[in-house]
SEKE-429707 format. One record per residue (C-alpha): x, y, z; residue in three letters. Coordinates in steps of 0.05 Angstrom, whole numbers, always signed. Example, Ala and Ser with C-alpha at 12.3 -4.5 7.8 and 13.67 -1.06 7.14 Angstrom:
<nodes>
+--------+--------+--------+------+
!     px !     py !     pz ! type !
+--------+--------+--------+------+
!   +246 !    -90 !   +156 !  ala !
!   +273 !    -21 !   +143 !  ser !
+--------+--------+--------+------+
</nodes>
This chain:
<nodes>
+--------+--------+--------+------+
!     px !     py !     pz ! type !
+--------+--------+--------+------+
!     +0 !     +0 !     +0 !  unk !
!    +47 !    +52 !    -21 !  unk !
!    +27 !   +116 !     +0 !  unk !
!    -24 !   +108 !    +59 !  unk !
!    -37 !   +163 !   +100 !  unk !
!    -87 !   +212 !   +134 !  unk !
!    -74 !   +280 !   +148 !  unk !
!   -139 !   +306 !   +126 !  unk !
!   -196 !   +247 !   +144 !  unk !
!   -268 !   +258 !   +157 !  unk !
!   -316 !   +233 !   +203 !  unk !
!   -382 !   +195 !   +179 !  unk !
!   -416 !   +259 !   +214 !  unk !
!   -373 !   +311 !   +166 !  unk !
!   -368 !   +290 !   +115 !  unk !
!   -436 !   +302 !    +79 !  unk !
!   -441 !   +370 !   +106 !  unk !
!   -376 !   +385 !    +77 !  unk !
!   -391 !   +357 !    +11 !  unk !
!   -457 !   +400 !    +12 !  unk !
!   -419 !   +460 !    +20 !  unk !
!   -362 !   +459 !    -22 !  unk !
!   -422 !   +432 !    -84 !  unk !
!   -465 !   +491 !    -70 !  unk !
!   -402 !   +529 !    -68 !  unk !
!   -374 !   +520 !   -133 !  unk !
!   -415 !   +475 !   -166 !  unk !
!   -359 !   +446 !   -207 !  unk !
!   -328 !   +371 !   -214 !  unk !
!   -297 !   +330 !   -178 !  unk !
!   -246 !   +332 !   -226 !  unk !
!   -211 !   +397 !   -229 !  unk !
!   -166 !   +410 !   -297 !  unk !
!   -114 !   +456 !   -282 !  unk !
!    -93 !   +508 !   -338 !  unk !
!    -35 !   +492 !   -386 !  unk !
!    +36 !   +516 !   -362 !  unk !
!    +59 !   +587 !   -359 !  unk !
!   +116 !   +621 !   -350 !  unk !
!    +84 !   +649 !   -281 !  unk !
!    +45 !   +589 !   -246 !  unk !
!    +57 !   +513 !   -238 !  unk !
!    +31 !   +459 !   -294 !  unk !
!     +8 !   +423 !   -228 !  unk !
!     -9 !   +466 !   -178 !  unk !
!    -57 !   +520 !   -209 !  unk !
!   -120 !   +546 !   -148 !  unk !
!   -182 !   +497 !   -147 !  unk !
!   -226 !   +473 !    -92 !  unk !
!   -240 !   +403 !   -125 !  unk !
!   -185 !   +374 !   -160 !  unk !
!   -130 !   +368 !   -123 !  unk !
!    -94 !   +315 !    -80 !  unk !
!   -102 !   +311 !    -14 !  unk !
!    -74 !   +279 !    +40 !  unk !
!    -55 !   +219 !    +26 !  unk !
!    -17 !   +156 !    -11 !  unk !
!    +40 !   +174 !    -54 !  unk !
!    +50 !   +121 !    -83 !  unk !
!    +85 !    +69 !   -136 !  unk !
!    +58 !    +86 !   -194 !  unk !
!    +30 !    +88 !   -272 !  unk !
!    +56 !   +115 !   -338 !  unk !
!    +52 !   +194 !   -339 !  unk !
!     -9 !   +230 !   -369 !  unk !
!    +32 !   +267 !   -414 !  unk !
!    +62 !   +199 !   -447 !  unk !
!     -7 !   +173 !   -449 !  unk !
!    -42 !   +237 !   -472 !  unk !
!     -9 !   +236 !   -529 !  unk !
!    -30 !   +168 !   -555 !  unk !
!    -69 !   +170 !   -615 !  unk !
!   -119 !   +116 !   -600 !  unk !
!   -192 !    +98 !   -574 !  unk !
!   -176 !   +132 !   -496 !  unk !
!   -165 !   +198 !   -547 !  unk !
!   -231 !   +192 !   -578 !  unk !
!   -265 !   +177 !   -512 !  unk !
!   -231 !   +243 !   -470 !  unk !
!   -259 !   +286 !   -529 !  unk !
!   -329 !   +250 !   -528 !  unk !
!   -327 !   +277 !   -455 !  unk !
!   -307 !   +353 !   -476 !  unk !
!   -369 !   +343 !   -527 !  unk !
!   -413 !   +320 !   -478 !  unk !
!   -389 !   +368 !   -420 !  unk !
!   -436 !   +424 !   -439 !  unk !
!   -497 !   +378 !   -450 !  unk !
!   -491 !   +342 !   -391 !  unk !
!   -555 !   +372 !   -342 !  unk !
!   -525 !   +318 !   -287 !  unk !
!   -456 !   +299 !   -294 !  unk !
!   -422 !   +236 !   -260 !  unk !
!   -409 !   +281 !   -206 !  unk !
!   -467 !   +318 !   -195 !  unk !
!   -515 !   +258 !   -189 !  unk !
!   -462 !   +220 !   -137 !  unk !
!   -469 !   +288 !    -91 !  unk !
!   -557 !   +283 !   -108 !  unk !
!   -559 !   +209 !    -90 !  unk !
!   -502 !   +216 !    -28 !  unk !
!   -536 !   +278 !     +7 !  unk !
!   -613 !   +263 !    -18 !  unk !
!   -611 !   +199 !     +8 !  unk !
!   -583 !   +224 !    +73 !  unk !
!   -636 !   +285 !    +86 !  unk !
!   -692 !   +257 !    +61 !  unk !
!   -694 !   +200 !   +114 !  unk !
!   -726 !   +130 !   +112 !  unk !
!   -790 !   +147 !    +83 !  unk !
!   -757 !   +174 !    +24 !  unk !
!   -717 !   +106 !    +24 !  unk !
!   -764 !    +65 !    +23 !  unk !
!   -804 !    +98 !    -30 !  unk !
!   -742 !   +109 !    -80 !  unk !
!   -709 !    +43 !    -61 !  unk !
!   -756 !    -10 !    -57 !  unk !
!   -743 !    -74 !    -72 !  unk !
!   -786 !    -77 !   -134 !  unk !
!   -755 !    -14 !   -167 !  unk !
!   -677 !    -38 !   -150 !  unk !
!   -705 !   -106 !   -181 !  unk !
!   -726 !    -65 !   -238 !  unk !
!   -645 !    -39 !   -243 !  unk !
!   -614 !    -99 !   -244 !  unk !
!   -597 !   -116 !   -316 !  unk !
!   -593 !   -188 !   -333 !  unk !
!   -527 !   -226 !   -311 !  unk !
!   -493 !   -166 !   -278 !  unk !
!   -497 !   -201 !   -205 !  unk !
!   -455 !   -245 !   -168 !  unk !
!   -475 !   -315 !   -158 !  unk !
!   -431 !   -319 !    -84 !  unk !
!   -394 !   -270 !    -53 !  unk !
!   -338 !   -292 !    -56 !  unk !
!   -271 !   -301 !    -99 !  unk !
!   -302 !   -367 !   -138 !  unk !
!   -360 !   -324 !   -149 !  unk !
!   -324 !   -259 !   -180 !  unk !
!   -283 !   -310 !   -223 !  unk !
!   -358 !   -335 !   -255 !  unk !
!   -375 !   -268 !   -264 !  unk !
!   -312 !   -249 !   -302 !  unk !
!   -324 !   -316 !   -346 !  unk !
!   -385 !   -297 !   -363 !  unk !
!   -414 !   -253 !   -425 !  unk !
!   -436 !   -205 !   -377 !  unk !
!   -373 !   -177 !   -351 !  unk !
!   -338 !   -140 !   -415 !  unk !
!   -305 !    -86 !   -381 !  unk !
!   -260 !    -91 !   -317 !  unk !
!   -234 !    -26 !   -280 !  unk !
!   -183 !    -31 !   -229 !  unk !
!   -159 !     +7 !   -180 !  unk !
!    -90 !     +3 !   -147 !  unk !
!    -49 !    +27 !    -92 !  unk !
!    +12 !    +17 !    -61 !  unk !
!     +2 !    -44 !    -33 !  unk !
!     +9 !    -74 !   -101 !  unk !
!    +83 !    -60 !   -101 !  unk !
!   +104 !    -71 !    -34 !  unk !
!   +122 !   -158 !    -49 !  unk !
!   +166 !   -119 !   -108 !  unk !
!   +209 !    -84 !    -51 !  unk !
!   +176 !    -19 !    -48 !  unk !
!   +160 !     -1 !    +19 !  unk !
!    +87 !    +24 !    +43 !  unk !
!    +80 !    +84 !    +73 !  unk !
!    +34 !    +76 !   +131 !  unk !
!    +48 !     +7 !   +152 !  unk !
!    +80 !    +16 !   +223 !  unk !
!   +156 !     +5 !   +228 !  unk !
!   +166 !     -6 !   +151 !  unk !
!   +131 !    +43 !   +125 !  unk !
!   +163 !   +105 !    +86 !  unk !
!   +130 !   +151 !   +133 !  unk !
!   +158 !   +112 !   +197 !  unk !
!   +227 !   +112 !   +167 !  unk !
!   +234 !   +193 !   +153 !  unk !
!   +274 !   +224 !   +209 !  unk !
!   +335 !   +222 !   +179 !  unk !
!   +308 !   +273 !   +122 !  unk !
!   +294 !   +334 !   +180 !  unk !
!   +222 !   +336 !   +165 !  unk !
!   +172 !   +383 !   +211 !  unk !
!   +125 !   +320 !   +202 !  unk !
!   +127 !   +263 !   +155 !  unk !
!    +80 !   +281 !    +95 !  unk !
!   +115 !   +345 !    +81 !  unk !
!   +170 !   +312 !    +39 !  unk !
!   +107 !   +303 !     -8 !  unk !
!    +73 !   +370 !    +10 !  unk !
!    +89 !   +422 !    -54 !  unk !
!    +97 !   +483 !     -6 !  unk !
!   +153 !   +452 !    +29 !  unk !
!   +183 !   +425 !    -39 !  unk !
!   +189 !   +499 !    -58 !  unk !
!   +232 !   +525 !     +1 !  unk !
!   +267 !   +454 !    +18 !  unk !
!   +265 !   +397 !    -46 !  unk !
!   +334 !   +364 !     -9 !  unk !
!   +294 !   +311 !    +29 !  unk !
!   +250 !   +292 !    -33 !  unk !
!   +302 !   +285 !    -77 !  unk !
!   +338 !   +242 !    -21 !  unk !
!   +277 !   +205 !    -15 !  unk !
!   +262 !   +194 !    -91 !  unk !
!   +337 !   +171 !    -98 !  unk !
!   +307 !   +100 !    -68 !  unk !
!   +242 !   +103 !    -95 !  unk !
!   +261 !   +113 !   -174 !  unk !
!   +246 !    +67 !   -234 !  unk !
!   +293 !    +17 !   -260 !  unk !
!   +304 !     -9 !   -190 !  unk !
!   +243 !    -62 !   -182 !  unk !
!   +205 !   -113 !   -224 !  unk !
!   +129 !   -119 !   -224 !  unk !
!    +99 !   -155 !   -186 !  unk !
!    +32 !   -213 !   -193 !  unk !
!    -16 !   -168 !   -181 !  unk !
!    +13 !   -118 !   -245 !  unk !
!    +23 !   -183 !   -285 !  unk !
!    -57 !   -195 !   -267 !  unk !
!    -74 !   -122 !   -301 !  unk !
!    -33 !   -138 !   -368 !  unk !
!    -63 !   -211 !   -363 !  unk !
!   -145 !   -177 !   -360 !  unk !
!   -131 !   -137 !   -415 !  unk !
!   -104 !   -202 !   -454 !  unk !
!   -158 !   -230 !   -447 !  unk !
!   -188 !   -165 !   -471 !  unk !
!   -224 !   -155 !   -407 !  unk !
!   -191 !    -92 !   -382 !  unk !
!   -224 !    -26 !   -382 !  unk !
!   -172 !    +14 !   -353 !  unk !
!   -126 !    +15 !   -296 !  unk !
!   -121 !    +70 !   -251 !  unk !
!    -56 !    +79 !   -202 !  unk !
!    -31 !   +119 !   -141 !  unk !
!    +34 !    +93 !   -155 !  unk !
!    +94 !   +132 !   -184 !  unk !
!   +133 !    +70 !   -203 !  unk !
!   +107 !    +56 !   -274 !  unk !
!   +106 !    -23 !   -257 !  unk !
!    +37 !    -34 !   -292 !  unk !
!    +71 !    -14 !   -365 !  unk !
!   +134 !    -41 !   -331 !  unk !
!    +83 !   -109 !   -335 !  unk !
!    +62 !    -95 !   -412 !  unk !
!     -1 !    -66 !   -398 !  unk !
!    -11 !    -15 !   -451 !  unk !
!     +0 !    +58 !   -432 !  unk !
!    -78 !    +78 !   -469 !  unk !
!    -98 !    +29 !   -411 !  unk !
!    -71 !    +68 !   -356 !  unk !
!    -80 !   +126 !   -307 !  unk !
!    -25 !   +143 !   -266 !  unk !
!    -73 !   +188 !   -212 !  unk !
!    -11 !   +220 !   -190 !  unk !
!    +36 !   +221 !   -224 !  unk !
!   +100 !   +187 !   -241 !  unk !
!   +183 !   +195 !   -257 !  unk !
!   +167 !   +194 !   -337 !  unk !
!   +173 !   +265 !   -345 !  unk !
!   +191 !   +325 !   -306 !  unk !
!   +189 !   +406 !   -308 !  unk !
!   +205 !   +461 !   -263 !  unk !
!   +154 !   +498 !   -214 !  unk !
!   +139 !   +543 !   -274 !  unk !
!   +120 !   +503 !   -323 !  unk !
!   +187 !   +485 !   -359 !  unk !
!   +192 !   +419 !   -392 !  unk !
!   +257 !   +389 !   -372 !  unk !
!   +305 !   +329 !   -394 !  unk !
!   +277 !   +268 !   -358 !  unk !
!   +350 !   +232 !   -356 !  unk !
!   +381 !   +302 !   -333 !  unk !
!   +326 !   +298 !   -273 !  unk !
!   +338 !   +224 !   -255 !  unk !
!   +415 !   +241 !   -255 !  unk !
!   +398 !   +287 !   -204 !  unk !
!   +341 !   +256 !   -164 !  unk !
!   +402 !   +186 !   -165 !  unk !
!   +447 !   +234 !   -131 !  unk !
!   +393 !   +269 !    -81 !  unk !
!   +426 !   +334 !   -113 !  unk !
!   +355 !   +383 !   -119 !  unk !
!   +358 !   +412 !   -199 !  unk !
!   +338 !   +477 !   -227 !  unk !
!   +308 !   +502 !   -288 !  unk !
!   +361 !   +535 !   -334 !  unk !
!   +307 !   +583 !   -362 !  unk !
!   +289 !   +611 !   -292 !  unk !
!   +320 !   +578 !   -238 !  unk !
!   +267 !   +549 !   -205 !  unk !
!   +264 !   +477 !   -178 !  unk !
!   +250 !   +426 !   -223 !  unk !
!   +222 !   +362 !   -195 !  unk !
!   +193 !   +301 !   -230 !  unk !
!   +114 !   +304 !   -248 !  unk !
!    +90 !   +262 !   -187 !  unk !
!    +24 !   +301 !   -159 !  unk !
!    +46 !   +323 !   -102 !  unk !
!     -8 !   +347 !    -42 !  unk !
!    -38 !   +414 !    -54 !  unk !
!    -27 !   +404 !   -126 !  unk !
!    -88 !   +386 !   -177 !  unk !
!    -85 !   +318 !   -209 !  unk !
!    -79 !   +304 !   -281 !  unk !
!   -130 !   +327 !   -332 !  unk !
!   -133 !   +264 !   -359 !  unk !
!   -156 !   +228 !   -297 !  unk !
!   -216 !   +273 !   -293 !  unk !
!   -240 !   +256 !   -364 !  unk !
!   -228 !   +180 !   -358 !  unk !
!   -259 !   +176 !   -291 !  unk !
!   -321 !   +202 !   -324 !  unk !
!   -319 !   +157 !   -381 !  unk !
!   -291 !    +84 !   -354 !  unk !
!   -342 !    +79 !   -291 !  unk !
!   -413 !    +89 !   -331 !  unk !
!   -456 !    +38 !   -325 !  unk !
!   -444 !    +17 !   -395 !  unk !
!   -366 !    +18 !   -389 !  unk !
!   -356 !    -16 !   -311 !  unk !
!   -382 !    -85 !   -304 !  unk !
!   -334 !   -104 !   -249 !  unk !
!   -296 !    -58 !   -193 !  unk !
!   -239 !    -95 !   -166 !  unk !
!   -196 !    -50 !   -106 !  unk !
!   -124 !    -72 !    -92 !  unk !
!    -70 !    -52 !    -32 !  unk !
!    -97 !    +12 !    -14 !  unk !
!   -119 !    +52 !    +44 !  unk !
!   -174 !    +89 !    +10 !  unk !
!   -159 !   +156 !    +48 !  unk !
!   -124 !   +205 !     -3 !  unk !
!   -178 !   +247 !    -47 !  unk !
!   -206 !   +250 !   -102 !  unk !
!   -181 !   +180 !   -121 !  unk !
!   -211 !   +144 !    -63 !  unk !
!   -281 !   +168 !    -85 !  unk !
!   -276 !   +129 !   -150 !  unk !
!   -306 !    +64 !   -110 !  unk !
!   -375 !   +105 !   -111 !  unk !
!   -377 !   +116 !   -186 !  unk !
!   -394 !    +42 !   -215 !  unk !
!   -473 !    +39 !   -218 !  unk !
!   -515 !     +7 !   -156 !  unk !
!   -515 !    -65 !   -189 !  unk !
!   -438 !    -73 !   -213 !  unk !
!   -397 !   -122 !   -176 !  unk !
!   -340 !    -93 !   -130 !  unk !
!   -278 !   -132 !   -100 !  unk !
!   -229 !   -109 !    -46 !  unk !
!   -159 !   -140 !    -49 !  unk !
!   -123 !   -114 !     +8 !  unk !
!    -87 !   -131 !    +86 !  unk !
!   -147 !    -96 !   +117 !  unk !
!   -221 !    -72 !   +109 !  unk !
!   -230 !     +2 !    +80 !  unk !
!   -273 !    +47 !    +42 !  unk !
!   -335 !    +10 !    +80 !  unk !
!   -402 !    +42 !    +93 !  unk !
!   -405 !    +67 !   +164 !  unk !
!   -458 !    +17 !   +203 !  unk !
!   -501 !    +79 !   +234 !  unk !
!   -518 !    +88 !   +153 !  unk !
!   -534 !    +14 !   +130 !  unk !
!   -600 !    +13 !   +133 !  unk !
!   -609 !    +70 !    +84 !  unk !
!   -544 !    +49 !    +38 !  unk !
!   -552 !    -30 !    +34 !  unk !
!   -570 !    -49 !    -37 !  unk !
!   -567 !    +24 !    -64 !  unk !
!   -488 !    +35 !    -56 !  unk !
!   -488 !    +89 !   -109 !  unk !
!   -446 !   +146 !    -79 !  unk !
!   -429 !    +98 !    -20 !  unk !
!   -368 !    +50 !     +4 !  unk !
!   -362 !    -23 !     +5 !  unk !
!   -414 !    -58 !    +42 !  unk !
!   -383 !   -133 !    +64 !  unk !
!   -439 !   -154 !   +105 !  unk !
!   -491 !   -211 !    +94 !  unk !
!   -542 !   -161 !    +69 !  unk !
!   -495 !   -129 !    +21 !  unk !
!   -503 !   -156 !    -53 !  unk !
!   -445 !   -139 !    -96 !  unk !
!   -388 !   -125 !    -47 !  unk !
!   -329 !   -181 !    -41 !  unk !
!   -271 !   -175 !    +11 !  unk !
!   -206 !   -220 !    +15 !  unk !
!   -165 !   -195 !    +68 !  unk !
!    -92 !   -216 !    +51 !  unk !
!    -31 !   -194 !     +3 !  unk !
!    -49 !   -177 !    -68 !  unk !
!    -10 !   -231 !   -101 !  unk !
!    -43 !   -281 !    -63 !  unk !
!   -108 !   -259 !    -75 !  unk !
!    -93 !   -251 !   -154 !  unk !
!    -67 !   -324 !   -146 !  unk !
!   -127 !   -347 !   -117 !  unk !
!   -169 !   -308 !   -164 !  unk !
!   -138 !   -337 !   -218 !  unk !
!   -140 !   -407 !   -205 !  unk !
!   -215 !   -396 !   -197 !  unk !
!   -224 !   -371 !   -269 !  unk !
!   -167 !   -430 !   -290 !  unk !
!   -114 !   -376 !   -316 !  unk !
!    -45 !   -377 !   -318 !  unk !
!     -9 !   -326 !   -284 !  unk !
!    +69 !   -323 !   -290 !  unk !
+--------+--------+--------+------+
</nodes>
């Protein structure tokens, strides 16, 4: 679980209030796109209320969104179906997950009962698009079966960590445990872009260990490139920086490296810089500056306080419709850092979701099952015996994968 922390978490009891306010406030997505570059502001970190990282995993992860942005392929066609569509849209992805996670909430059990009946979520349920058990044998019918054409996954650092990279919540192993030696005023600020800008030292010390080249993927990125050969892969989206999932073969169209990774770099103006020229720096620990304006340059991981890439707004949209997501599956993270934790509530009420991971997260709290069991939509994971779609295995990602796969009788190297 690379990248697991929680600076900024909410209670059960703040959260909605919060998410009222800041949607009547600006009304915008959940997706922030920052501005392109200039020569006076940040690619990455440009003002908005929405977008940006917080808190959170920094993790091992994907290929960049530049690389991938510039691909000329069917992920191309599908962002600018989104721009199209933007200005149409009277309810956005967004916008209905705030109506259905606040409605829900205010209008009480009456209102539940008359929205959510069992006759009307009957009425929902397409043909096929259930789980016979919940459990692994049970996902692995599913994904055999006609009805499940489209698999998203989402990964976090605990994907990477049987590849050598170390977590960073896990106590006494974990990155953040293991910091003091980098004279930090706490541990997250070596990942914070305010302190970057008036200390980079200890993240360039830090990155020194935590660069590409170093590791090999792991199962559970050989399982990604494995779904899509069997042409069941959607898309992957990563926390991770380490670029192991393309490391794996998994096409780069295929993923969405939420923050970030080491494939390309600029300075804290916008300045596109020599990748190897960074990496010869970040191997030394030796901070870099632009030779345009002599500002820091650092490698285009999304760092907290700084707005995620515009390509994982417009894919988010796209790959979790109902007609794109026909399965969910979760793997080694925490589920704390924002906005990519909230990506669990974007499948529709009847598609399948699994967690792969050492411990529970993301689940609904109990004081809100009665009103969130069998809707989900806009809502965590709900493992109990009245939950319908949600599958937990609580153990290491390759051995779930393993098990997984011997379920649906593939061979994984």
């Amino acid at each position: 679980m690379v990248a697991q922390s929680a600076v900024f978490e909410e209670s059960a009891e703040e959260e909605a209030p919060r998410r009222r306010r800041e949607h009547e406030a600006d009304g915008d997505d959940d997706f922030a796109s920052p501005p392109p570059p200039s020569s006076s502001s940040s690619s990455l970190n440009t003002p908005s209320s929405s977008g940006r990282r917080k808190d959170g995993e920094i993790s091992s992860s994907g290929k960049s969104s530049a690389r991938s942005a510039s691909l000329k392929s069917e992920t191309e066609e599908e962002e600018e179906e989104v721009e199209e569509k933007d200005d149409d849209d009277g309810e956005d992805v967004s916008s209905l997950l705030e109506r259905l996670a606040l409605g829900d909430e205010s209008d009480g059990e009456e209102n539940y009962e008359k929205n959510y009946s069992s006759s009307s979520l009957a009425s929902q349920q397409p043909v096929g698009k259930t789980l016979k058990t919940k459990d692994l044998r049970g996902v692995a019918e599913y994904v055999n079966s006609d009805a499940c054409k489209n698999i998203v996954v989402m990964c976090g650092a605990g994907v990477s960590v049987s590849a050598g990279i170390p977590d960073f919540r896990t106590p006494g192993t974990g990155l953040y445990d293991n910091l003091a030696a980098y004279d930090l005023p706490y541990p997250q600020a070596v990942f914070e872009i305010g302190f970057f800008k008036s200390n980079p030292e200890p993240f360039y010390l830090l990155a020194s260990h935590l660069q590409p080249g170093k590791f090999e993927p792991t199962k559970t990125h050989k399982f990604s490139k494995l779904l899509e050969t069997k042409k069941k892969l959607r898309r992957c989206f990563t926390q991770n920086i380490d670029s192991l999932e393309t490391k794996a073969g998994v096409s780069e169209e295929k993923v969405v490296a939420a923050h970030g990774n080491f494939d390309t770099a600029r300075c804290l103006r916008g300045h596109a810089q020599d990748v190897k020229k960074v990496m010869e720096h970040v191997a030394r620990g030796a901070p870099m500056r632009c030779e345009q304006c002599e500002e820091y340059v650092k490698p285009d991981i999304v760092f907290f306080g700084e707005n995620l890439p515009v390509r994982f707004g417009k894919l988010a949209k796209v790959d979790f419709n109902r007609e794109n997501c026909d399965l969910l599956i979760v793997m080694g993270t925490s589920l704390q850092v924002q906005p990519f934790a909230r990506l669990i509530e974007y499948p529709d009420i009847d598609c399948p979701r699994i967690l792969i991971n050492r411990e529970k997260v993301g689940e609904v709290p109990s004081r809100r099952s009665f009103f969130e069991r069998g809707t989900s939509k806009g809502r965590g994971f709900d493992f109990s015996e009245e939950g319908k779609r949600d599958v937990l295995f609580l153990g290491d990602c390759d051995e779930g994968v393993r098990q997984l796969c011997e379920h649906l009788e593939w061979e994984l190297e």
